[in-house]
VEXLUMZA-852816 format. One record per atom (N, C-alpha, C): x, y, z. Coordinates in steps of 0.02 Angstrom, whole numbers, plus 50000, padded with zeros to 5 digits. Example, Ala and Ser with C-alpha at 12.3 -4.5 7.8 and 13.67 -1.06 7.14 Angstrom:
REM residues 2
506604971650390 506154977550390 506604983550390 506424988850354 506844994750357 506455000250394 
//
This chain:
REM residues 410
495285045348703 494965038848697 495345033848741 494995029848794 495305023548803 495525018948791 496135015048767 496215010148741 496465004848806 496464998748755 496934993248792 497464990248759 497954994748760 498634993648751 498854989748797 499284984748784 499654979348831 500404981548819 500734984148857 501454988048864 501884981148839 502554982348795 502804975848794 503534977848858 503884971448871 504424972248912 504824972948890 505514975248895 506154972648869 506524976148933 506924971448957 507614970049008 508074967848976 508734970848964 509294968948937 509724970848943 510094964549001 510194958748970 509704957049026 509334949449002 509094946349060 509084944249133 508964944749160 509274942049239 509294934549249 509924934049288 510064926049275 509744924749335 509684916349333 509154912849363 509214914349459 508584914949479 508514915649566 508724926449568 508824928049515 509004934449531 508244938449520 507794936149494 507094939049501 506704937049594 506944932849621 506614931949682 507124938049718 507704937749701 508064943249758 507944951049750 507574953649669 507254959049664 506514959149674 506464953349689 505544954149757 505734955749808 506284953349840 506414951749919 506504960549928 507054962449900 507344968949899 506834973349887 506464974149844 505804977849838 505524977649903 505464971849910 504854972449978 504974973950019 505884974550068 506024975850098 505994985050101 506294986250034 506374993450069 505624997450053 505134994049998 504464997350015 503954998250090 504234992450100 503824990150171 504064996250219 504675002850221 504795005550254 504205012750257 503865014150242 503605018650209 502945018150248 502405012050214 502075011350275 502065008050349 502585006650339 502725004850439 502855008650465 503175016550426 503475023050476 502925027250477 502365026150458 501705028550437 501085026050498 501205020950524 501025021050585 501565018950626 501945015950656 502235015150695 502495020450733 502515024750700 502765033150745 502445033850788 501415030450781 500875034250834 501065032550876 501205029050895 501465026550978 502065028950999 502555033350967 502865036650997 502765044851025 501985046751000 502115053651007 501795059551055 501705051951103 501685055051199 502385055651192 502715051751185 503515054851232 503905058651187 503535058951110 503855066651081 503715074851103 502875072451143 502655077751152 502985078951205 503235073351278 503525075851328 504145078951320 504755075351270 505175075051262 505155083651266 504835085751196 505235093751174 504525097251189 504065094751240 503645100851259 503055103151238 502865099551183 502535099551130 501875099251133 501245102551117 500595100251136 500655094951063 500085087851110 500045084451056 499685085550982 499475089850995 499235091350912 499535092850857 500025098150887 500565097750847 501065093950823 501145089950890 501655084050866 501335078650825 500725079750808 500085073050773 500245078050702 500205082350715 499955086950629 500665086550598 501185087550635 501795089150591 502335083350588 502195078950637 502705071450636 502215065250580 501655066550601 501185060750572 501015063450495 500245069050512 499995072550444 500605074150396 501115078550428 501465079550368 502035075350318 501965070050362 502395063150325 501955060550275 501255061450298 500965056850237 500635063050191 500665069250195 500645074950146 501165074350090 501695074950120 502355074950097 502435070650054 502275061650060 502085057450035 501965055249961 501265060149980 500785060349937 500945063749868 501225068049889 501315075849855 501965072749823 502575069049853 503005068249818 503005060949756 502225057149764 502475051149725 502665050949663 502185056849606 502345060049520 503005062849519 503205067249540 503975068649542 504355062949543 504275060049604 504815054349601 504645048749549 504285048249541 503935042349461 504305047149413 504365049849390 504565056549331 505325054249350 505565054549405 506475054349393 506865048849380 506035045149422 506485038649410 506285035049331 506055036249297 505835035349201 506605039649180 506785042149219 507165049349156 507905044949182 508045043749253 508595042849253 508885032549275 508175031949264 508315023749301 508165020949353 507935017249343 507395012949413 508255011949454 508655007949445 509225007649493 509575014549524 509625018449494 509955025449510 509355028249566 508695027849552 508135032349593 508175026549651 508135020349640 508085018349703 508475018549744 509175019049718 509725021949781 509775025349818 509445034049781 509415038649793 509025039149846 508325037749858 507665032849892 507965032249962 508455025849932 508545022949999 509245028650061 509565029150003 509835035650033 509555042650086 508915043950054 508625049950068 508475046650130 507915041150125 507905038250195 508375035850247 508835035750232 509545034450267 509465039850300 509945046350278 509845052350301 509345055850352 508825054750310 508125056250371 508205053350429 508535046850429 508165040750498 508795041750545 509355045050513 510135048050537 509595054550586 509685059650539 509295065050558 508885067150619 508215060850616 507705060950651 508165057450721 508435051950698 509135049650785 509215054450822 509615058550799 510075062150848 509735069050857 509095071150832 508525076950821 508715079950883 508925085750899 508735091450979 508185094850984 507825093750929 507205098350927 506575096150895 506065096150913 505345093050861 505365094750802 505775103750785 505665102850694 506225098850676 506715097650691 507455092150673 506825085750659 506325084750711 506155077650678 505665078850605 505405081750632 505015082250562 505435083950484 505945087750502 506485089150445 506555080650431 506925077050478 507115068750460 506315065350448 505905066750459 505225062750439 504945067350380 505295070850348 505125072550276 505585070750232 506065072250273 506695066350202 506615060050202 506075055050244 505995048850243 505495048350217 505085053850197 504675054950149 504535054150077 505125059450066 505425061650002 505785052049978 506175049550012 506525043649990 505985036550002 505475038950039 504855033350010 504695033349956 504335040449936 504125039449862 504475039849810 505105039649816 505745036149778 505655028949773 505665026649838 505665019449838 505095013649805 504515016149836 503955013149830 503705012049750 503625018449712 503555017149646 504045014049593 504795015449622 505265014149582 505605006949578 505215003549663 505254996049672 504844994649645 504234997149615 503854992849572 503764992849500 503984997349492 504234998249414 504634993349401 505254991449461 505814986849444 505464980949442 505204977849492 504724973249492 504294971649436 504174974749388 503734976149335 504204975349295 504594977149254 505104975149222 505674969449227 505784968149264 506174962049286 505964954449302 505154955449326 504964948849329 504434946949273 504784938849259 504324937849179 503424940149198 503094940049154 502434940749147 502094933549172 502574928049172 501824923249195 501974925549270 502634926749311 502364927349372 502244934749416 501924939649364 502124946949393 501404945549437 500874945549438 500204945149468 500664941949532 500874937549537 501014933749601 501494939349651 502024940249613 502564945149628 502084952449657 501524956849630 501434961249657 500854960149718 500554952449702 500314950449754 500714949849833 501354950249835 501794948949877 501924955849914 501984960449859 502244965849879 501524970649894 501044968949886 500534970349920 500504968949981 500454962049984 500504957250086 501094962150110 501624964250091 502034966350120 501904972150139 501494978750100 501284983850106 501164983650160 500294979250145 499884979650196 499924977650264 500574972650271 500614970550338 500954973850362 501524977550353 501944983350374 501484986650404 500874990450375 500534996550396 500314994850467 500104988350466 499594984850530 500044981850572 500494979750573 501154979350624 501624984250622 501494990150604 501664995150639 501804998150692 501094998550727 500835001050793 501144994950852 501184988950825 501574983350882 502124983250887 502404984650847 503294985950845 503374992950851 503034996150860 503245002750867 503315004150952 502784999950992 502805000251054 502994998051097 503344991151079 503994988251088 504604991251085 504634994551007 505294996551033 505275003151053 504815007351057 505015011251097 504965011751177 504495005551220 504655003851280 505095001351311 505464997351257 506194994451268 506884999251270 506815001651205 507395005551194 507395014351170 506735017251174 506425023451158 506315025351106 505985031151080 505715033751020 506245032850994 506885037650983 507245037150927 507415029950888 507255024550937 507495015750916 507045015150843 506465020050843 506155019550783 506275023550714 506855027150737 507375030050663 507865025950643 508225021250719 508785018650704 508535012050658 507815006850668 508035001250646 507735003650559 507585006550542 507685006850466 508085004850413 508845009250459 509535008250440 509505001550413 509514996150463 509684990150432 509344985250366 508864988250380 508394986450345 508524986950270 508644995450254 508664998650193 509484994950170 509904992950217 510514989950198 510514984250184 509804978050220 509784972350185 509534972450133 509074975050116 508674978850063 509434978449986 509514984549997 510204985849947 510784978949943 510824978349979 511224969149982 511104964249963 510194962949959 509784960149905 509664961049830 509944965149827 509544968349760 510084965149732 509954961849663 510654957949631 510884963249572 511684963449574 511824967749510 511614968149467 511464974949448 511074976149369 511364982149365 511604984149299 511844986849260 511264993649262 511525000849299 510815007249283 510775007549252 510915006349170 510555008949101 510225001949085 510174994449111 509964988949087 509204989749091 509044990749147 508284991249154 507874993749120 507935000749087 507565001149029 507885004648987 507875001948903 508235004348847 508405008748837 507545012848848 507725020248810 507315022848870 507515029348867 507255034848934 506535038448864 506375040648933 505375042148920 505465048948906 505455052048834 505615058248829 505295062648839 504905059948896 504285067548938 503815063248959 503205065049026 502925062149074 502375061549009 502285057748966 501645055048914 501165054448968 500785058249000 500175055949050 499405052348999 499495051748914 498995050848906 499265042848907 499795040348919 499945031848927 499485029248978 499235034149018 498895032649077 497995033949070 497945033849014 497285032248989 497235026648976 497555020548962 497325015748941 496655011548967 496235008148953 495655002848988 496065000849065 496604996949053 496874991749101 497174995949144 497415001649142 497935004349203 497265008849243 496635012449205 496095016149234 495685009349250 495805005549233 495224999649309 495654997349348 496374993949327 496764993549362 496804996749427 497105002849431 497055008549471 496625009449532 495855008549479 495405010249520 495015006849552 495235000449547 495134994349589 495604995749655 496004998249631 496644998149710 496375005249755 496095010449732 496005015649737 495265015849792 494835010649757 494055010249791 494145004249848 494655000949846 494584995249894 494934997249940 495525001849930 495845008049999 495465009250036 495075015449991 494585017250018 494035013750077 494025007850062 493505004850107 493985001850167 494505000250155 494994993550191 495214998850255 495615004250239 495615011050292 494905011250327 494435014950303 494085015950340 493505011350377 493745004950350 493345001150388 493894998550452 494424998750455 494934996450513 494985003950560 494665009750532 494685015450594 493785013650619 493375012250586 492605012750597 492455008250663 492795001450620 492644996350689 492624997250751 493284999650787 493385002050862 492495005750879 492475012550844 491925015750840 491265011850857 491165006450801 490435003050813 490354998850870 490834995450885 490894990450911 491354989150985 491734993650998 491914995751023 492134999651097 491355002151114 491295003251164 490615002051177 490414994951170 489904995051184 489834988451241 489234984851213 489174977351256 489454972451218 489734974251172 490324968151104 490944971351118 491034977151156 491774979751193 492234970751213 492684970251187 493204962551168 493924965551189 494314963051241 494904963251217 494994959151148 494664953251136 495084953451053 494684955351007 494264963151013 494074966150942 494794966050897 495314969150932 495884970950915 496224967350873 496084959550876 496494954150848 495754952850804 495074953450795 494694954950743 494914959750693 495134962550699 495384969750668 495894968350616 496394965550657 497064965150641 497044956550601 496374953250583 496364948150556 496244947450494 495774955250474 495704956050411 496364959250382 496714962750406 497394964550382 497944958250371 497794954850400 498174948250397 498074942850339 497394942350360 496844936550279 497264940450239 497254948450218 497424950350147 498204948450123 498544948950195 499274947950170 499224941650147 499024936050177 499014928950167 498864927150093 498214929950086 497914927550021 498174933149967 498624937949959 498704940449903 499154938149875 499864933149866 500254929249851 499664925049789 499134923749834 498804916149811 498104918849752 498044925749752 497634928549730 498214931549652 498794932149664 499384931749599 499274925249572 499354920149613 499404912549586 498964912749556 498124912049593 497644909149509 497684911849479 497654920049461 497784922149380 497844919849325 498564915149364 498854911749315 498394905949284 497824902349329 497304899149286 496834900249272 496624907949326 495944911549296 495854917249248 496374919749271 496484926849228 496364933349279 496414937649249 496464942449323 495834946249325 495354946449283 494584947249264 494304944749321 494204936749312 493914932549343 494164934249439 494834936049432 494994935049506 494864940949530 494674945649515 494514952349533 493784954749557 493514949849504 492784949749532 492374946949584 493004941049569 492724936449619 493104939549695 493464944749701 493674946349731 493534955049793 492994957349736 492524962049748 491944958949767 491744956449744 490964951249773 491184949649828 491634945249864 491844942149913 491604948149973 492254952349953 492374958850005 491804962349998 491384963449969 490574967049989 490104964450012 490174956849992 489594952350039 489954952350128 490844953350138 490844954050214 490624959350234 490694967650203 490434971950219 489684972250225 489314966950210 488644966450209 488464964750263 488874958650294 488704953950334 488874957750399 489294960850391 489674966150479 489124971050489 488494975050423 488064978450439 487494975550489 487494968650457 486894965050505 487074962850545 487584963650599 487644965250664 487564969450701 487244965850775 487184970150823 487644974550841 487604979950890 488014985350929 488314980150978 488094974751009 488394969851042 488494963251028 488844966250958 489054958150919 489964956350969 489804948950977 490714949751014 490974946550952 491694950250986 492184947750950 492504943150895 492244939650900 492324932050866 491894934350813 491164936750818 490654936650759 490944943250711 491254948050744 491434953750702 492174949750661 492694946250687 493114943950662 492864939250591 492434934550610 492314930650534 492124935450468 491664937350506 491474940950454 492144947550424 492404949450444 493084953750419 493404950150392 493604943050394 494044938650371 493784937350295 493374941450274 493044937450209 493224945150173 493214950850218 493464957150176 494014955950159 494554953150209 495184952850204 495494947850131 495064942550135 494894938450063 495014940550010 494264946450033 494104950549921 494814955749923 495164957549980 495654964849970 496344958349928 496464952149966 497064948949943 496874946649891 496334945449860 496334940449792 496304947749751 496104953049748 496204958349716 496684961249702 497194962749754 497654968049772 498304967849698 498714960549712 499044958049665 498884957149576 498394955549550 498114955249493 497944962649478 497744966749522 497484974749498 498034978049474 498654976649534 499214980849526 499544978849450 499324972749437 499884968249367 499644973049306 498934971849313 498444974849252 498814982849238 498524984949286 498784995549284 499484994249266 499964990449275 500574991649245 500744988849195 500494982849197 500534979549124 500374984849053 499764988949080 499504992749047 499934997048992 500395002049028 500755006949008 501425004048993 501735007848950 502365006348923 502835004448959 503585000248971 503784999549013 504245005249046 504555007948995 504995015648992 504565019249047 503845019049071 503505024049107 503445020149155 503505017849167 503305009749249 503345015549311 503865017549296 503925023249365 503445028749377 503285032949317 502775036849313 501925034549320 501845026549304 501065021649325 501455019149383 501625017849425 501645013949476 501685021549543 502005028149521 501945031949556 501155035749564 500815035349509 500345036649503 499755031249548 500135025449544 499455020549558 499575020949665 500215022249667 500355021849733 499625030949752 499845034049726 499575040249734 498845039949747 498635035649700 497955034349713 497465030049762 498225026349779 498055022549852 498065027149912 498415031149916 498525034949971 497635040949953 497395043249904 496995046049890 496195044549912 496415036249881 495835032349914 495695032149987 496125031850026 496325031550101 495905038350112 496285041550100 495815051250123 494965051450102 495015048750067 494035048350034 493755043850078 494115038350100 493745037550162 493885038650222 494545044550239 494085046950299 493625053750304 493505054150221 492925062550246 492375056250256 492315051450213 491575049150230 491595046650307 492315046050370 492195044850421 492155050950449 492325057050429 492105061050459 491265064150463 490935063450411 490315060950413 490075058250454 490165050750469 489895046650507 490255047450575 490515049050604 490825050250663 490535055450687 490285060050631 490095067750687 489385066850710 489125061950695 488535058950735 488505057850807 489145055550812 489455053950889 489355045950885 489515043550921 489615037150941 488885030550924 488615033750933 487805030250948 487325031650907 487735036450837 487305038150790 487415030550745 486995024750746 486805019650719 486715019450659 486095024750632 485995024850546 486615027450525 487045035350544 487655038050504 488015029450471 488155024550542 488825019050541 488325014150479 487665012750484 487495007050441 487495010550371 487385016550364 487485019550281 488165020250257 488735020150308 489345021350308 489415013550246 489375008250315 489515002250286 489225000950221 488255003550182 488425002250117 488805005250067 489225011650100 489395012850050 490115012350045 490405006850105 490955003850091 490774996550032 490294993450059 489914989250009 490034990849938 489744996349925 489614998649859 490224999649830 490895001049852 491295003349828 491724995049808 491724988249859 491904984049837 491574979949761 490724982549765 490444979849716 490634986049639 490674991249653 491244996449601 491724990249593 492244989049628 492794988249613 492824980949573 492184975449595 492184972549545 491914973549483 491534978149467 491024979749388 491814981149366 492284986749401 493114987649360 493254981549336 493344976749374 493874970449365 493444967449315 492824968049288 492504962549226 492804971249159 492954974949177 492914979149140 493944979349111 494364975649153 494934972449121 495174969849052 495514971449025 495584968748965 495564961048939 495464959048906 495694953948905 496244951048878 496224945648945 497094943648953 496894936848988 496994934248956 497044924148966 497314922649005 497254919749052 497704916949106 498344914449080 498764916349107 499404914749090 499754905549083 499424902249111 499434895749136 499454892649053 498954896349036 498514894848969 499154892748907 499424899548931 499994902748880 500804898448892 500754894548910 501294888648925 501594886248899 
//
């Protein structure tokens, strides 16, 4: 049966004051490594292929595919260790593993040496990623967690999409490996941020086995699957575009910065999509946040093959809208949901399902792509049923528990 259990918190001892903004900062820093090494590699892997000889397919299947296999496959394990042994202890470990890897992948003599270091940066993502938000989830009070995972959403998401620009920078400047070395610092400001806490403070009592039915609740299964269906569309509508639009008579040098605008709106507005919560509730902002993002996917169908630039950009800017007023409030709900002792085991799970969502839409681009280029109906059925999946994702968000805006609760 589904219920809606509301998990209670307990952190003890409390964190003293300004030490909850430095376990956002720190979160975000070392999550953000995960998807930025997730694209930013593509642009290095002409000169991996020259480097060690490599046809590029292989260096695509086993530097790229198998980082985000690996990924995938590792986020429940690492949710599971980090419940058993402590959100502070797993995230060390995390950042460690990735240490090692980005060591590794440096000084690599051989293409499997890299992939060996781009699977231990693997393995210490999904250390990181779930176990920073578990901490995040536990550590920051409840009126401002919606805002807080709103943040660490923008951060996600902008990592992924400034990826590919910093990746080609620095490796024109200073070469591929420059993209193992700057991690390092990163994962060290990261850890330098994080304010002392005590590894047994964070949570009381350890989770005496992976309870997967905690993850039935109402709020963590819409939760979830709000983050899960709006993936789904947000991916494959930032690979589709090029496709439609692309090479045609709306061919733009700034499709590119169309593109990269809806990735941007979302970072912007998911901070601010945490904030109203706090006077709407996260119901209200979810819906209004799925409606938004399916009426842009509506509006990009009823364009031409030679829509320019500018007209494909507005209209994306309104997807980018419904993904930021969503992103933050979905993530609060699914964790709020489940107990806090399990934060690691729902937040590894919810990451899992983002990456899941991502793959579901690209079979439906593989679908629409094997049309070829100029197959018109495949791309306009594509788009309703990116549509459909934002208007899913709001029927989820009225389907939220109820939970009063926090503002309320003052």
């Amino acid at each position: 049966m589904i219920g809606s259990h509301v998990a209670s918190d307990h952190l003890s001892p409390p964190l003293e004051a300004g030490a909850n903004t430095r376990v956002l900062v720190s979160a975000a820093l070392g999550s953000a490594l995960t998807p930025l090494n997730s694209t930013m590699v593509a642009v290095a892997l002409p000169a991996l292929s020259r480097e060690f000889a490599a046809p590029a397919s292989r260096v695509t299947l086993t530097v790229v595919t198998g980082y985000l296999i690996a990924t995938l496959v590792a986020q429940l394990p690492a949710g599971r260790v980090a419940d058993r042994v402590g959100y502070i202890r797993a995230l060390a470990w995390g950042r460690w593993l990735f240490v090692a890897g980005s060591v590794v992948g440096t000084f690599a003599p051989s293409l499997w040496v890299v992939v060996v270091g781009r699977l231990l940066m693997a393995a210490g993502g999904a250390l990181i990623i779930p176990t920073a938000m578990a901490l995040v989830r536990v550590a920051v009070p409840a009126s401002r967690r919606s805002r807080a995972f709103g943040t660490l959403g923008a951060v996600l998401g902008g990592a992924a999409a400034i990826g590919p620009a910093i990746g080609a920078w620095m490796v024109a400047e200073f070469g591929w490996r420059s993209l193992f070395v700057m991690n390092v610092p990163i994962l060290l400001a990261s850890a330098a941020l994080q304010p002392r806490i005590d590894a047994d403070a964070i949570v009381s009592r350890r989770s005496a086995g992976s309870n997967y039915m905690s993850l039935g609740t109402r709020g963590f299964l819409a939760g979830s699957g709000v983050i899960a269906i709006q993936n789904l569309a947000m991916y494959s509508l930032l690979i589709l575009m090029p496709f439609m639009f692309g090479s045609r008579g709306g061919s733009d040098s700034r499709l590119g910065f169309a593109i990269i605008g809806m990735t941007a709106t979302m970072a912007v507005v998911s901070p601010v999509g945490g904030w109203l919560v706090e006077f709407f509730g996260a119901r209200a902002v979810v819906i209004a946040g799925g409606v938004i993002g399916a009426a842009g996917v509506v509006s990009v169908a009823q364009l031409s093959p030679g829509a320019a630039a500018s007209a494909i950009g507005m209209r994306l800017l309104l997807v980018g809208l419904g993904l930021g007023l969503s992103t933050g409030p979905s993530q609060a709900v699914a964790l709020t949901a489940v107990p806090s002792e399990q934060s690691g085991l729902a937040s590894a799970t919810v990451s899992m399902l983002r990456y899941l969502g991502a793959i579901g839409g690209t079979a439906i681009l593989s679908f629409t792509l094997a049309g070829g280029e100029r197959d018109i109906a495949r791309q306009q059925m594509s788009l309703w049923i990116f549509a459909g999946a934002f208007t899913l994702s709001a029927v989820l968000g009225a389907m939220f528990p109820p939970m009063p805006s926090l503002r309320s609760r003052r």
